[in-house]
C-alpha positions, 0 to 999 in steps of 0.5 A: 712381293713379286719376283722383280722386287725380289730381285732388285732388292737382293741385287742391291743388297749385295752391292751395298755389302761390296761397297763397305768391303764385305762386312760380316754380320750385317747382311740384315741391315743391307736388306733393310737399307735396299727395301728402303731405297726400293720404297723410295724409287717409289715402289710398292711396300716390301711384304712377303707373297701371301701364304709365304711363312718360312719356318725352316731354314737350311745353312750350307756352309763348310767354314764351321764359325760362319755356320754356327753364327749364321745358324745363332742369327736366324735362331735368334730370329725365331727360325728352325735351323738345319745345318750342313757342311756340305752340298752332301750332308744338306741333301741328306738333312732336306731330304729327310725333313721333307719326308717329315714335313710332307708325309705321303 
């Protein structure tokens, strides 16, 4: 998917969660529905860019129950987690796993 889709369809994912009152838990399901509608406007399928498979995901958030749920959803989904509470600690967590992901 090149930038411009990238970009639409987040842009239109947020304004679907705006519009039903910023709901939690269903960031997924707005995605899904923006991909739908960028098909519809007659634009290509929504497919990651080739060589693009993320493994990691790195959480930043200090409310400790939105971390914890948001860290249980993509687990759930087959991701590895690195979670922090802060921009801090998530520096550190990044910093760490990229020495170990890419050794020199």
């Amino acid at each position: 998917m090149d930038q411009d889709a990238y970009n639409w369809i987040s842009r239109r994912a947020h304004q679907i969660w705006e519009q039903e009152g910023c709901p939690s838990g269903k960031d997924r399901e707005h995605w899904y529905r923006a991909v739908a509608e960028w098909e519809t406007k007659g634009n290509r399928s929504y497919e990651p860019p080739l060589g693009t498979r993320i493994v990691t995901v790195l959480v930043v958030e200090d409310e400790a129950l939105i971390r914890f749920a948001t860290a249980d959803a993509l687990e759930a989904a087959g991701f590895k987690v690195l979670e922090a509470s802060c921009a801090d600690e998530a520096l550190v967590l990044l910093r760490g796993h990229q020495r170990h992901a890419w050794p020199d």
